[in-house]
VOGU-3710 file (C-alpha; in Angstrom, 3 decimals, decimal comma):
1> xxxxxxxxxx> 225,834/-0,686/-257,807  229,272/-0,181/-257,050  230,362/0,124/-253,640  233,565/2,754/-253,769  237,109/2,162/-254,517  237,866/-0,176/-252,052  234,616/-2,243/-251,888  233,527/-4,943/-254,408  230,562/-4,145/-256,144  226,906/-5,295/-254,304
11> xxxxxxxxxx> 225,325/-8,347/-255,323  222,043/-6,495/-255,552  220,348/-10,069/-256,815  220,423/-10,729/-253,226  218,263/-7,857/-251,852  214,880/-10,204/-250,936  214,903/-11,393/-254,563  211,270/-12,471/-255,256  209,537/-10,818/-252,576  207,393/-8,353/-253,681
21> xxxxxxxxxx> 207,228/-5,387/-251,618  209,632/-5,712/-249,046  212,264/-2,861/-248,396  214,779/-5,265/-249,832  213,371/-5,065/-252,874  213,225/-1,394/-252,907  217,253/-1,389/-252,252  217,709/-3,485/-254,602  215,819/-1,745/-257,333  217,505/1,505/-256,164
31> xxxxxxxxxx> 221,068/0,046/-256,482  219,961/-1,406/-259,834  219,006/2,230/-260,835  222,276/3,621/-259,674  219,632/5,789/-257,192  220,424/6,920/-253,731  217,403/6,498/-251,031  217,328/7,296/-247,353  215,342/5,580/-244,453  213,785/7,279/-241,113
41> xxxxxxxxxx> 214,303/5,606/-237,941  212,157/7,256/-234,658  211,776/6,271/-231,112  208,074/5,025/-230,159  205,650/6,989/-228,651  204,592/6,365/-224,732  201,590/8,169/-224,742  198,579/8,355/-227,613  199,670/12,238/-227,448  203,213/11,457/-228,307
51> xxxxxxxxxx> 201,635/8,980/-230,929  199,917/11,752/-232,382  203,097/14,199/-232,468  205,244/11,409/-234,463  202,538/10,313/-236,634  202,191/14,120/-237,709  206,045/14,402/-237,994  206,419/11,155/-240,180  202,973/12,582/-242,512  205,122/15,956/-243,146
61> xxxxxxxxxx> 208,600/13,769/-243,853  206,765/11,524/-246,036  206,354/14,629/-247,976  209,613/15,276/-248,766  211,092/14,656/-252,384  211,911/11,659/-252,330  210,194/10,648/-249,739  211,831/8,198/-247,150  212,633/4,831/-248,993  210,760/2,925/-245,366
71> xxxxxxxxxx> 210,730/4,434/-241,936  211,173/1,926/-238,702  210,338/2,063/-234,766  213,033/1,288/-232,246  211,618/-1,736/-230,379  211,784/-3,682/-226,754  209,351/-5,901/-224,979  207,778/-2,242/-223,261  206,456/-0,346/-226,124  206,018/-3,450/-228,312
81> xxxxxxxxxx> 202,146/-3,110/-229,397  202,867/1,128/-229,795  205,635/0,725/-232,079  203,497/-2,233/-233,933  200,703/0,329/-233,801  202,563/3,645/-234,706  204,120/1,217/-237,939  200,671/0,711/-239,126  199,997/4,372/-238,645  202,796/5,139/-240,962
91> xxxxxxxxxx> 201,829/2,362/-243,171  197,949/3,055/-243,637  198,352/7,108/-242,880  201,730/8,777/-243,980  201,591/5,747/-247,143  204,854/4,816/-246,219  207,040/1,487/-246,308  207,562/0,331/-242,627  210,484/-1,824/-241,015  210,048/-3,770/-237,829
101> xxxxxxxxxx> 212,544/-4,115/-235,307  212,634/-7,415/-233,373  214,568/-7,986/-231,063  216,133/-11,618/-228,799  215,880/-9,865/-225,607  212,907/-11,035/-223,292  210,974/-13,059/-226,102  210,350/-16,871/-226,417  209,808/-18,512/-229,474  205,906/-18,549/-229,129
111> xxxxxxxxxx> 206,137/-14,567/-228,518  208,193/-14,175/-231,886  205,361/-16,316/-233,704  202,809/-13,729/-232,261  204,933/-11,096/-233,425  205,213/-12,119/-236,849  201,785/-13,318/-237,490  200,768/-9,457/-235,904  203,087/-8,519/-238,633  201,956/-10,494/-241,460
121> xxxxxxxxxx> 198,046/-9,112/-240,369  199,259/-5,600/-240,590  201,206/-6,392/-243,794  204,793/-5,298/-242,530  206,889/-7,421/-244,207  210,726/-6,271/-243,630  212,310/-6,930/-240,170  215,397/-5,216/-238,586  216,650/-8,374/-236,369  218,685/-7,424/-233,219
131> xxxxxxxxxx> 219,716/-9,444/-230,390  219,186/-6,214/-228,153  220,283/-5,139/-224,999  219,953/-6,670/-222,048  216,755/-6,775/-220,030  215,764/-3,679/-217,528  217,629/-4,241/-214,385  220,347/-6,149/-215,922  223,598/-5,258/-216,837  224,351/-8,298/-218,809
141> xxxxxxxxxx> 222,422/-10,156/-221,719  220,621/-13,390/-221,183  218,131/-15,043/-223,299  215,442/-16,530/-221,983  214,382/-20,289/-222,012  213,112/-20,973/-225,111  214,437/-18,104/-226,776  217,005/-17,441/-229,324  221,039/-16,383/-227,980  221,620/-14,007/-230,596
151> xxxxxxxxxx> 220,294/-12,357/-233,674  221,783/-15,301/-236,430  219,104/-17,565/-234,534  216,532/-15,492/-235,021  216,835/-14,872/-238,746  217,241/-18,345/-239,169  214,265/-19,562/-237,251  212,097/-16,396/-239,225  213,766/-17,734/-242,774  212,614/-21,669/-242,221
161> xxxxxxxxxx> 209,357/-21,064/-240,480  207,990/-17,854/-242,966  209,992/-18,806/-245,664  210,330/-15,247/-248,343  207,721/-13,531/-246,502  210,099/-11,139/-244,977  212,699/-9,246/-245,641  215,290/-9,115/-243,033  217,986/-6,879/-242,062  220,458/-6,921/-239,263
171> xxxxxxxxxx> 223,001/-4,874/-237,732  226,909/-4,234/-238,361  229,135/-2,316/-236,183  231,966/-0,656/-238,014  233,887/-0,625/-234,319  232,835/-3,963/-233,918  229,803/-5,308/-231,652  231,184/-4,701/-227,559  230,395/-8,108/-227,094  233,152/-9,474/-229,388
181> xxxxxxxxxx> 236,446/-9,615/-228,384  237,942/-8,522/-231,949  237,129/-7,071/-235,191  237,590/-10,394/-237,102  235,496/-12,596/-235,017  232,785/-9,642/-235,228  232,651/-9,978/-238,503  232,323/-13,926/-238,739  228,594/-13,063/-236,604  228,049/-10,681/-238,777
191> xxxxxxxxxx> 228,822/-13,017/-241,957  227,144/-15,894/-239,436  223,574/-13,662/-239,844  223,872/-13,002/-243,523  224,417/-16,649/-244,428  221,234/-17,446/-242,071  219,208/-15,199/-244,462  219,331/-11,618/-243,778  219,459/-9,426/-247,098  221,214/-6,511/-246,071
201> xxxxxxxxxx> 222,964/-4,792/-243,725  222,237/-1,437/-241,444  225,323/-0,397/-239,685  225,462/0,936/-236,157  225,926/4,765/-236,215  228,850/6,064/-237,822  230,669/9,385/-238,371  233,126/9,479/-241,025  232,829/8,075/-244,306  236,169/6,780/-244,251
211> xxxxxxxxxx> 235,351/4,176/-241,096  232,394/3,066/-243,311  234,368/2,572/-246,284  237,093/0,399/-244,281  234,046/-1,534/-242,828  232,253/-2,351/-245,906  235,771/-3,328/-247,060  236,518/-5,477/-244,253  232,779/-7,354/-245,040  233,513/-7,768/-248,857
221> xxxxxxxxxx> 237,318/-9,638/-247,588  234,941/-12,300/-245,821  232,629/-12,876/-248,667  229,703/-10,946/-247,368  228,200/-9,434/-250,501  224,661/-7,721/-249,548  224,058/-4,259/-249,110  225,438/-2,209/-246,648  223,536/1,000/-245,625  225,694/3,245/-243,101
231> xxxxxxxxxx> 223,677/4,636/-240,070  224,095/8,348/-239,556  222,675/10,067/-235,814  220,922/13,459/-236,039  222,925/15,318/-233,517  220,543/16,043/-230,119  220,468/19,810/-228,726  223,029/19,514/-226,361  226,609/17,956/-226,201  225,743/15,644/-222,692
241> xxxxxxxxxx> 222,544/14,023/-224,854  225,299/13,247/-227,592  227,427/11,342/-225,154  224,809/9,627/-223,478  223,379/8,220/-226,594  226,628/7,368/-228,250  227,706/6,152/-224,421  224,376/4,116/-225,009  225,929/2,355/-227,785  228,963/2,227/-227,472
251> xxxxxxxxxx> 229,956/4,207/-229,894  233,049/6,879/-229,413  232,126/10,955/-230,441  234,980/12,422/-232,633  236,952/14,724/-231,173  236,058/17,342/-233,794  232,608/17,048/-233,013  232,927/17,126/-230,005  235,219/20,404/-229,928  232,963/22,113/-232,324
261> xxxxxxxxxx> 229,898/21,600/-230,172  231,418/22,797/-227,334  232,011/26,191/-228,705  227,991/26,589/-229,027  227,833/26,398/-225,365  224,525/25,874/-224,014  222,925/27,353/-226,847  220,317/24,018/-227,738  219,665/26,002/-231,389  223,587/26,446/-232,181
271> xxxxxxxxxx> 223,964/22,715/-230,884  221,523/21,778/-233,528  222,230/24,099/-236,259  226,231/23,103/-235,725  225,169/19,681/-235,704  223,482/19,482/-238,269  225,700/21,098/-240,804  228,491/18,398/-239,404  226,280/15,565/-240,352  225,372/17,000/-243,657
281> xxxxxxxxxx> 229,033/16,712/-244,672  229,246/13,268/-243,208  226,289/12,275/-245,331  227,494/13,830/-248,472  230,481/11,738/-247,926  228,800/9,033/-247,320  226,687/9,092/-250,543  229,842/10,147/-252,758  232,172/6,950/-251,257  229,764/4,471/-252,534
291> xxxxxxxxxx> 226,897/4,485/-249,282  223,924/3,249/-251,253  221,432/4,932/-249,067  221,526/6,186/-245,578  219,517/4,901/-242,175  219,139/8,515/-240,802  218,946/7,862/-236,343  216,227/10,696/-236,453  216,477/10,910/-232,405  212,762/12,466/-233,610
301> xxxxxxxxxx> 214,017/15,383/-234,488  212,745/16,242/-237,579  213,805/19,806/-238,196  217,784/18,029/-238,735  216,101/14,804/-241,015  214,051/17,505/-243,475  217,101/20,316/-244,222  219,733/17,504/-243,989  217,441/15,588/-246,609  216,606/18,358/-248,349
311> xxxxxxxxxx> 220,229/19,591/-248,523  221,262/16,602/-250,372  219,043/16,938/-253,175  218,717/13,156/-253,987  217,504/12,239/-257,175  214,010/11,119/-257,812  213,894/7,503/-258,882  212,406/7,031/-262,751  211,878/10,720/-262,445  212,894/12,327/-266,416
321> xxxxxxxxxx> 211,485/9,261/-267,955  209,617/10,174/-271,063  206,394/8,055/-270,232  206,513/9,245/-266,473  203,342/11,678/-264,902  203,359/14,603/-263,105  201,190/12,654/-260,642  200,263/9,145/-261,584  196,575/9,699/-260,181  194,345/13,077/-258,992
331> xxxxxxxxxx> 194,299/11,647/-255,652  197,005/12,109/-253,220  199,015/9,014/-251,721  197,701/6,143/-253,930  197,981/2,666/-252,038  199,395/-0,273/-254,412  197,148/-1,103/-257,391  194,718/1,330/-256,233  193,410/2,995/-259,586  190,030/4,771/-258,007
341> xxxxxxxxxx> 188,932/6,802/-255,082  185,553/8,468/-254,016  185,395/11,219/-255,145  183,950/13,146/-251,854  187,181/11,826/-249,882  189,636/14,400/-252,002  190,024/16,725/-249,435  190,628/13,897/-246,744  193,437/11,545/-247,245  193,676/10,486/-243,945
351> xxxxxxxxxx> 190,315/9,572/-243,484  190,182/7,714/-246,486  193,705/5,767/-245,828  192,137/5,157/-242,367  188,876/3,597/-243,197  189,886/1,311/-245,384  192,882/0,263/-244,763  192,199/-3,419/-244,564  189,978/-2,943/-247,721  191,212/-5,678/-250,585
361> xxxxxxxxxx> 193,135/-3,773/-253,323  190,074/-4,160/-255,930  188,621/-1,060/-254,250  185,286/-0,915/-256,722  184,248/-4,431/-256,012  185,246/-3,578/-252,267  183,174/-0,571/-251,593  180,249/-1,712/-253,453  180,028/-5,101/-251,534  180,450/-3,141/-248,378
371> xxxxxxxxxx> 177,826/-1,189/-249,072  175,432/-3,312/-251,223  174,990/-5,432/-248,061  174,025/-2,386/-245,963  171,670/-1,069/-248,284  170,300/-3,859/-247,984  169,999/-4,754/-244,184  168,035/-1,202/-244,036  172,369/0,706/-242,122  172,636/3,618/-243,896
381> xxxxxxxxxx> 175,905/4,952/-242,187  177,853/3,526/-245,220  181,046/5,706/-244,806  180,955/6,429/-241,729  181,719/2,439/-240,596  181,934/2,750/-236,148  185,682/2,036/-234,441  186,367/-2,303/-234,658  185,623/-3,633/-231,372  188,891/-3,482/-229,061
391> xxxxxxxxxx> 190,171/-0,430/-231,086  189,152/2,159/-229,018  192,904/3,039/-227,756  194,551/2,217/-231,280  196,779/4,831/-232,700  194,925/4,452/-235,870  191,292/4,871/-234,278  191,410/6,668/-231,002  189,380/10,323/-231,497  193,013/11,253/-228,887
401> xxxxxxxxxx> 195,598/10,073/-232,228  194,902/10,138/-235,732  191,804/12,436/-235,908  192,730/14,566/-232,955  195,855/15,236/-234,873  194,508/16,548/-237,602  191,445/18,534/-235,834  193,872/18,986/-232,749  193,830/19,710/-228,717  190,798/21,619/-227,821
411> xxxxxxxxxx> 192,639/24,823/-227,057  193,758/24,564/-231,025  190,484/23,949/-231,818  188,943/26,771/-230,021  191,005/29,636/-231,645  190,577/27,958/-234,744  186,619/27,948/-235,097  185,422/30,366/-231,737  184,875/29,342/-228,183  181,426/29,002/-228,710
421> xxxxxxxxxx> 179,203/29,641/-231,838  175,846/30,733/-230,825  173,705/31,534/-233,727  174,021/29,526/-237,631  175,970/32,439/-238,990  178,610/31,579/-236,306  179,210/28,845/-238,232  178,882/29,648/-241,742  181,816/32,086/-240,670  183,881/29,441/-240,230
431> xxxxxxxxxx> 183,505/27,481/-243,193  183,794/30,822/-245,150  187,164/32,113/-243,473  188,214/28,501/-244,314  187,635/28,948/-247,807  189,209/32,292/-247,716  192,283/30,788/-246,254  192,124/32,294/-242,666  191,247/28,577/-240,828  194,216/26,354/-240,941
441> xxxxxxxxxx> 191,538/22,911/-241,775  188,096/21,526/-241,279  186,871/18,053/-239,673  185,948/17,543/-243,286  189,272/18,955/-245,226  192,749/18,691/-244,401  192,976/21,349/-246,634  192,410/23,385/-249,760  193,181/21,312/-252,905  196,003/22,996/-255,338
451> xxxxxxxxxx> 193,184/22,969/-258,114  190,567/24,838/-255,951  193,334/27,308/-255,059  194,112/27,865/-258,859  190,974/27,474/-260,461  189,137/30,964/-259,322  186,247/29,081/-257,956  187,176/30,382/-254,195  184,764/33,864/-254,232  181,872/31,385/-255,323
461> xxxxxxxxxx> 182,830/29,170/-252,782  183,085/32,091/-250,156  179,693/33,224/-250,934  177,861/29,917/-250,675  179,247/29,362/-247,771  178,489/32,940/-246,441  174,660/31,850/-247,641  174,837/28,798/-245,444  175,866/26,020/-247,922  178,448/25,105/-245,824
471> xxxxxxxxxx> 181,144/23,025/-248,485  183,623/20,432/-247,662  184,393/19,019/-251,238  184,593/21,029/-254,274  186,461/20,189/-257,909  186,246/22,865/-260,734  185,440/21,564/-264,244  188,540/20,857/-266,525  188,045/20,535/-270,320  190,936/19,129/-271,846
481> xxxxxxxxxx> 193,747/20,105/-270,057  196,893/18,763/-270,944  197,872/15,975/-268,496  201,189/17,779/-268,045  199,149/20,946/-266,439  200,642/22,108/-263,819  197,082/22,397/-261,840  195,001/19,690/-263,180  197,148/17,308/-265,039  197,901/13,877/-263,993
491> xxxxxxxxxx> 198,260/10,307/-265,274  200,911/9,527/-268,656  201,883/12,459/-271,054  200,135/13,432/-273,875  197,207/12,935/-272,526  194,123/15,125/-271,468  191,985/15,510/-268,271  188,351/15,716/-268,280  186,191/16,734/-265,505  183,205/17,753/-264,073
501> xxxxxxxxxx> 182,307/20,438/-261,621  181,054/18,506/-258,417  180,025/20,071/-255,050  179,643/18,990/-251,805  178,439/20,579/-248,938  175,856/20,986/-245,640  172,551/22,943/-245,543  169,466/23,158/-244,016  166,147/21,517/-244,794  164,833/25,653/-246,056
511> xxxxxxxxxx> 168,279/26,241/-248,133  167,398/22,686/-249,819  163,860/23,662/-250,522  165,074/26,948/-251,955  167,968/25,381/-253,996  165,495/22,528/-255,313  163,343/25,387/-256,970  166,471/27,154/-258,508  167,714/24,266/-260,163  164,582/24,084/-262,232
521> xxxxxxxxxx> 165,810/26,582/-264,677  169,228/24,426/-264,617  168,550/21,530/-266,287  172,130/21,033/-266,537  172,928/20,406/-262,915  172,071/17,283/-260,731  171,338/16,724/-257,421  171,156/14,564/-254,493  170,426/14,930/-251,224  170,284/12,588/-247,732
531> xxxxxxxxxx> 169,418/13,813/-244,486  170,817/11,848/-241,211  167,515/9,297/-241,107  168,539/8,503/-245,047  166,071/10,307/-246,289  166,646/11,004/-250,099  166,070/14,004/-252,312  167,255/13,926/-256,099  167,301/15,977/-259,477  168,307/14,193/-262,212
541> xxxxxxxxxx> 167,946/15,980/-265,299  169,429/14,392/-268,822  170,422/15,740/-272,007  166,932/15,426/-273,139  165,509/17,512/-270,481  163,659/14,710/-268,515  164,024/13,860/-265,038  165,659/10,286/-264,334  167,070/8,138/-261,252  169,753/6,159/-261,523
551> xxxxxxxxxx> 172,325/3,773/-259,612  175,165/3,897/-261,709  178,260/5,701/-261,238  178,525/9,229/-262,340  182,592/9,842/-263,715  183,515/13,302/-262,776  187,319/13,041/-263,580  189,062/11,164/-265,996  192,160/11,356/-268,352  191,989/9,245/-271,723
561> xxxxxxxxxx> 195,521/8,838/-273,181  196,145/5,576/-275,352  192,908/4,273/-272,987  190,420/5,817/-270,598  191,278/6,213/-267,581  188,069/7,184/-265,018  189,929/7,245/-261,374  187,424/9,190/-259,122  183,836/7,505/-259,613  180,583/9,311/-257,509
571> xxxxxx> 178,690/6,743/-256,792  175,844/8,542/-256,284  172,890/7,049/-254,562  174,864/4,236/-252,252  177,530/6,577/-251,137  177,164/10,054/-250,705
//
């Protein structure tokens, strides 16, 4: 937990101590570990197309190793609800730990309340507090009546009326805050916020590791002993952005920077690429002088954030420990203390995380309440649950964000599946060159599972399709593989994955007929079918050879070690 030579060691105790799943916990398990982490900060969208763009840039950084530690969404009074909305994107979507930014500028005390209760609904539950900067068309900073003069307010009205809830965060400027009139009284604010509750510290951006260390040093002198995360800028395309943002915030460009950019001339790629490299040395000496973690200024560019990331190969937290998993479940992106997952969502994440994202974390109970009471009041959409009233222009729901990303524009669309299919065999060709890797994704599949692509099931797959059985959801059976496997494993070592071979796919009313009579010399194989009205076709054949219904769920995957472990249920006749 230590700090560098000149800075005291961190009093990680203090990192939101007793509130569970906060980003200040995360730090301060990190620093506990001795493990380095990074953060993502992005600008919000002002359109649901630029909504859709960062969403699908934060999905792909989430998928770095490790992934970000929490990403946050600069904030003012003007893109408010989008940056509340494009959090709960990242949150419910990308799986991702979010920070809030809040700032004093333009908002009463009522408005923070509304804030903070949209927070608490959403389940955000770290805040970056900032007084801001001052209102649009003013050139100095006023609060409003009713409001809150400066960020130590804020955290201190947030601590007393929310109590743990949050975690909070608040800014440092290692060239002091332009309001102050000296380093030392910047840094009695900046002790002023701590002591009103914030747990740690994210500093204004920085450029040599040196200035940080001197800063943190300066802190520890005054008794503030939380964590102090440096903030390092992505450099922008061009040398005149750089100045304008730094002018922005009043923040000086080195020299050397500033001379090495210039020799790229108006090259935007050798402006990037040069930048880049100068902030992957700044960040490496960040990490080595004692920087717990880094709050990357992505600028949303995330071509710098991935290689600069990448680059610094940070180490896996709990990764090497004997008892860990190659993946702790089959499914991708697990949510907290979710243990099981339909298994006819594999191939869809996103419209999984989507759907139920304000689903209680006792998902079985959950999904069979859902849809034990529509059974029952004759709805058979089940899944496929209409947008919330008043969602229609949400990031999350909108047919423009989330789903048009991953289907996206038309034009994409079009050269992806044909301008316009005219007979069935139109489309069966596009499920098949989907299979055979030459369509990018379905409506139905983000993409081919790792086990479909390794498992030699992909010619069968091919074919059906080719016939008409158009599939969307396939799993080969596994007998036993080690839970190490490479392909198939998951869950603790030593263990061993079972599973079945399950199917899913579209046909027509004659393909059924004609796949009905097949299976009678297949006793071994099940089936059920629904058409759109809920119409319902089965074969259920058991072990003794007679034909059986049943409500129960069918286990097609599970992985006993020292217990049994069943993660993907079908649940066959409510759900499919």
């Amino acid at each position: 937990a230590g700090q560098g030579i000149a800075m005291a060691p961190v009093d990680a105790s203090s990192a939101g101590k007793g509130r569970q799943g906060c980003v200040s916990d995360k730090i301060r398990h990190h620093i506990e570990n001795g493990c380095k982490f990074y953060s993502l900060e992005f600008f919000p969208p002002n359109t649901l197309e630029g909504a859709r763009s960062l969403i699908a840039r934060v999905d792909r950084l989430a998928k770095l190793q490790p992934k970000p530690l929490f990403v946050d969404v600069t904030w003012n009074m003007e893109s408010g609800k989008r940056a509340i909305e494009t959090l709960v994107a990242a949150k419910a979507v990308c799986s991702l730990d979010v920070q809030m930014h809040m700032s004093c500028t333009g908002i009463t005390k009522k408005m923070a309340d509304d804030l903070l209760v949209e927070a608490m609904d959403a389940d955000i539950r770290s805040i970056l507090v900032l007084r801001g900067d001052p209102a649009p068309g003013k050139s100095d900073w006023e609060p409003v009546a009713d409001g809150f003069k400066n960020a130590s307010e804020l955290v201190s009205y947030i601590r007393h009326k929310y109590g743990d809830f949050f975690s909070l965060s608040v800014a440092g400027h290692p060239g002091k805050h332009p309001a102050s009139s000296s380093k030392e009284e910047d840094l009695e604010h900046l002790k002023q916020k701590v002591g009103c509750g914030a747990d740690f510290i994210i500093t204004q951006m920085t450029f040599k590791a040196s200035e940080y260390q001197e800063f943190v040093g300066s802190c520890r002198r005054v008794g503030i002993d939380c964590p102090i995360i440096p903030g390092v800028l992505m450099i922008p395309p061009s040398l005149e952005k750089l100045r304008a943002v730094c002018n922005h915030c009043s923040v000086e460009v080195p020299e050397d920077l500033v001379e090495l950019l210039e020799t790229c001339g108006s090259d935007k790629e050798k402006v990037r690429e040069a930048g880049r490299v100068y902030m992957q040395r700044v960040c490496s000496e960040m990490l080595s002088s004692g920087a717990p973690g880094l709050y990357m200024y992505t600028l949303n560019l995330e071509k710098s954030a991935q290689e600069i990331v990448t680059n610094l190969n940070l180490k896996v937290l709990d990764a090497g420990m004997s008892d860990s998993a190659v993946r702790p479940l089959p499914f991708p992106r697990p949510r907290e203390k979710e243990t099981v997952r339909p298994i006819f969502w594999a191939s869809n994440a996103i419209s999984y995380l989507t759907r139920t994202r304000n689903w209680s974390a006792d998902f079985p109970s959950q999904w069979g309440q859902v849809n034990n009471e529509k059974s029952k009041a004759g709805d058979h959409s089940f899944v496929y649950d209409p947008l919330p009233s008043g969602d229609e222009d949400n990031i999350l729901y909108s047919h423009h964000s989330i789903v048009g990303r991953r289907l996206g524009s038309m034009a994409e669309r079009r050269n992806m599946w044909g301008e316009s299919p005219s007979t069935e065999e139109d489309v069966f060709d596009v499920f098949e060159r989907f299979v055979r890797g030459f369509v990018p994704r379905l409506p139905w599949c983000d993409r081919l599972e790792k086990e479909t692509l390794a498992s030699g099931i992909l010619k069968p797959l091919a074919t059906l399709n080719h016939y008409g059985y158009l599939t969307i959801n396939s799993q080969p059976r596994v007998n036993g593989a080690p839970s190490e496997d490479e392909q198939f494993g998951w869950g603790p070592r030593g263990g061993h994955v079972y599973q079945k071979a399950y199917l899913e796919f579209f046909c027509s009313p004659g393909n059924l007929d004609r796949l009905l009579e097949a299976l009678g010399s297949h006793p071994s194989i099940s089936l059920e079918a629904f058409n759109v009205n809920g119409g319902r076709r089965c074969v259920w054949t058991d072990s003794l050879g007679q034909r059986n219904k049943t409500d129960e769920a069918n286990v097609v995957r599970c992985s006993p070690s020292a217990t049994l472990l069943s993660p993907s249920p079908l649940l066959i006749r409510q759900n499919l």
